[in-house]
ChimeraX commands (.cxc) that place a marker at each C-alpha (Angstrom):
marker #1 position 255.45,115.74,0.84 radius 0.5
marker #1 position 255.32,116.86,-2.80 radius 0.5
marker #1 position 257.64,118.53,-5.01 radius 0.5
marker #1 position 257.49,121.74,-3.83 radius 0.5
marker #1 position 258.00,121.09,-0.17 radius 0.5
marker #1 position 261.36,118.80,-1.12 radius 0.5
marker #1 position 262.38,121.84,-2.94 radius 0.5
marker #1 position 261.52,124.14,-0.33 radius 0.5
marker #1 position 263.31,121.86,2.49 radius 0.5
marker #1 position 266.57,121.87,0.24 radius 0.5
marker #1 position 266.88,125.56,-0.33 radius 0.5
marker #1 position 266.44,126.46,3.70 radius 0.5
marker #1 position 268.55,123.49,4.80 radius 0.5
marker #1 position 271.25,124.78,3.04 radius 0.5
marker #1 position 271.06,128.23,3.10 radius 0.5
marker #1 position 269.79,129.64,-0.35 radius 0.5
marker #1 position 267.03,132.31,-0.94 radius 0.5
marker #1 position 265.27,131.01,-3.39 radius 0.5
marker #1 position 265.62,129.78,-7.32 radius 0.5
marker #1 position 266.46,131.42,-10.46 radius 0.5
marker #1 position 266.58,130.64,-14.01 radius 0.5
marker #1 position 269.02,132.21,-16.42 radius 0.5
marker #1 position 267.53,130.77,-19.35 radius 0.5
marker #1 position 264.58,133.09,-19.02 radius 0.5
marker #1 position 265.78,135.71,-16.63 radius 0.5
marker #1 position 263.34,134.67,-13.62 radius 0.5
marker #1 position 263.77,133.92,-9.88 radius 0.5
marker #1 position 261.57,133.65,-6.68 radius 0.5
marker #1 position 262.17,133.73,-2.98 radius 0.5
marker #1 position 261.17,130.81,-1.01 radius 0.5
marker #1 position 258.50,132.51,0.65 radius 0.5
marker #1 position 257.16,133.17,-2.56 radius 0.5
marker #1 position 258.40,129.72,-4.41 radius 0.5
marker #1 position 257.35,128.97,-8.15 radius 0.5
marker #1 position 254.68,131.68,-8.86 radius 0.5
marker #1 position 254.68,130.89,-12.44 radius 0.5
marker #1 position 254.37,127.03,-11.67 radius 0.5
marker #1 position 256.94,126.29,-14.01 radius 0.5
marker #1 position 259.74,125.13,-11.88 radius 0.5
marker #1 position 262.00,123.00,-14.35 radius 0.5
marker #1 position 265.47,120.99,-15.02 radius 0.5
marker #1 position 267.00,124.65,-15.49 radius 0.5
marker #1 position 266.09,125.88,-12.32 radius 0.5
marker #1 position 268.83,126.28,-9.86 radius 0.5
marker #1 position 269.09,127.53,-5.81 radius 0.5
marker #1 position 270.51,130.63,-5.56 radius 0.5
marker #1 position 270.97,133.85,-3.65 radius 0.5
marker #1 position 269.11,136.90,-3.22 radius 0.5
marker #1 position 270.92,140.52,-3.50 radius 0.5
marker #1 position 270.24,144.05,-4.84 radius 0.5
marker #1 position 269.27,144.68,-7.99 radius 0.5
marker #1 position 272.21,146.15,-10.21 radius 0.5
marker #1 position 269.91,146.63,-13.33 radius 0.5
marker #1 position 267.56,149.11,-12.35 radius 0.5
marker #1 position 264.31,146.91,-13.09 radius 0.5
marker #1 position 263.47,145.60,-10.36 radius 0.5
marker #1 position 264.02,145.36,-6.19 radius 0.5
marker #1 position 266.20,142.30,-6.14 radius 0.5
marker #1 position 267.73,139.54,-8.01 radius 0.5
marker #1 position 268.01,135.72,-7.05 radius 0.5
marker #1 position 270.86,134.09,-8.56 radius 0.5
marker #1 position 274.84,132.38,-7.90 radius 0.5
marker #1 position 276.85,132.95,-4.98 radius 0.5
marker #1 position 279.05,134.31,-8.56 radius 0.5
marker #1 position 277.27,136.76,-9.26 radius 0.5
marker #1 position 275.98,138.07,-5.41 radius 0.5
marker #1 position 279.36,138.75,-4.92 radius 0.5
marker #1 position 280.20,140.50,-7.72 radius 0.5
marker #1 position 277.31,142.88,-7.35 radius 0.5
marker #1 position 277.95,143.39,-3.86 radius 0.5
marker #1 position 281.68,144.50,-4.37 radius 0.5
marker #1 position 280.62,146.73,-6.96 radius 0.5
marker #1 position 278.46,148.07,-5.07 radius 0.5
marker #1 position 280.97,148.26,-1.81 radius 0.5
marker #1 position 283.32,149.84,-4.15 radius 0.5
marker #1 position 280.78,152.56,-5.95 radius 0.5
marker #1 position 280.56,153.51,-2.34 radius 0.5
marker link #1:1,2 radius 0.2
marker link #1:2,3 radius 0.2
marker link #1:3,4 radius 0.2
marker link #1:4,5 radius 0.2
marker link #1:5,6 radius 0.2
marker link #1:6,7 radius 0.2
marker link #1:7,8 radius 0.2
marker link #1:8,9 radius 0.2
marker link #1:9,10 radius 0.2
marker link #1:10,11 radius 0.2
marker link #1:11,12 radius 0.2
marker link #1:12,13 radius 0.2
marker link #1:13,14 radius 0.2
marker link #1:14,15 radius 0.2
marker link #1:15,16 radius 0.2
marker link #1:16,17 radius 0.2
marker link #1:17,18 radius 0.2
marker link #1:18,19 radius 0.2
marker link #1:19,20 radius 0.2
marker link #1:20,21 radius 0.2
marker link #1:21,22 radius 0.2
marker link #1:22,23 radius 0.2
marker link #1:23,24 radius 0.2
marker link #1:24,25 radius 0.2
marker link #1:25,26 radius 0.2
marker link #1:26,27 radius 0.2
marker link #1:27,28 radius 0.2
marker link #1:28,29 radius 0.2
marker link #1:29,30 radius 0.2
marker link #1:30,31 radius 0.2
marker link #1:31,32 radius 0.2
marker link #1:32,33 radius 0.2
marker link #1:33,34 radius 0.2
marker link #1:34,35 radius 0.2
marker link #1:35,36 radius 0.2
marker link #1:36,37 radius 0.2
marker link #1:37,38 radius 0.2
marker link #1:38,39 radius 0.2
marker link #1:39,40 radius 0.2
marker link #1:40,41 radius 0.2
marker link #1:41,42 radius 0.2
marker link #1:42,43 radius 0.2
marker link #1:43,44 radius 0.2
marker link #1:44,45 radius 0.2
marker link #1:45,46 radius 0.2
marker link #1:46,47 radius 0.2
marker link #1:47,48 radius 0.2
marker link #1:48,49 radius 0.2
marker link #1:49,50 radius 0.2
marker link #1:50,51 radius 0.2
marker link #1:51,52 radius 0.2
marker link #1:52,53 radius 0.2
marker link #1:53,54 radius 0.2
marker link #1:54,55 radius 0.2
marker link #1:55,56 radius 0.2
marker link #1:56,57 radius 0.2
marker link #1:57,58 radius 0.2
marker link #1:58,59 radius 0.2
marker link #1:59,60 radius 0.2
marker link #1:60,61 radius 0.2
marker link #1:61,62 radius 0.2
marker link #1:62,63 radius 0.2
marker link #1:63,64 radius 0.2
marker link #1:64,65 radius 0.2
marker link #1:65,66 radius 0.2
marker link #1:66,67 radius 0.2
marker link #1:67,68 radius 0.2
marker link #1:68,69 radius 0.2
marker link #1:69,70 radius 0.2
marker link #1:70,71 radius 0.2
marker link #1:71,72 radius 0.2
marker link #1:72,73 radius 0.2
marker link #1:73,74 radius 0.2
marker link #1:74,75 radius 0.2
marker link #1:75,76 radius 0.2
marker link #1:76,77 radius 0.2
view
């Protein structure tokens, strides 16, 4: 088992999407997990939800800011 699949094991066993790092505005989904090969100390598990910047599909990041996202978006509704 190497780093990757310990990783990987983690995120589905307890319910996160994938990682994200706010340092340099990056995330990826587990099925898609560490495309820049660069996972790092600042690396955390997070949540996937809709983007609210306009750049790009989704966004991974805190159960913080999923929910705030989501209720603005409940509430632009």
């Amino acid at each position: 088992m190497d780093v990757l699949d310990i990783v990987l094991k983690y995120l589905s066993d307890n319910n996160y999407n994938g990682l994200f790092n706010s340092d340099l505005d990056c995330g990826c989904e587990k099925s898609d997990l560490a495309p820049c090969c660069s996972i790092n100390e600042h690396c955390e598990a997070g949540y996937k939800f809709p983007c609210d910047c306009g750049d790009h599909d989704y966004h991974i990041g805190s159960a913080e800011e999923r929910d705030r996202v989501l209720k603005e978006k409940k509430d632009d509704a």
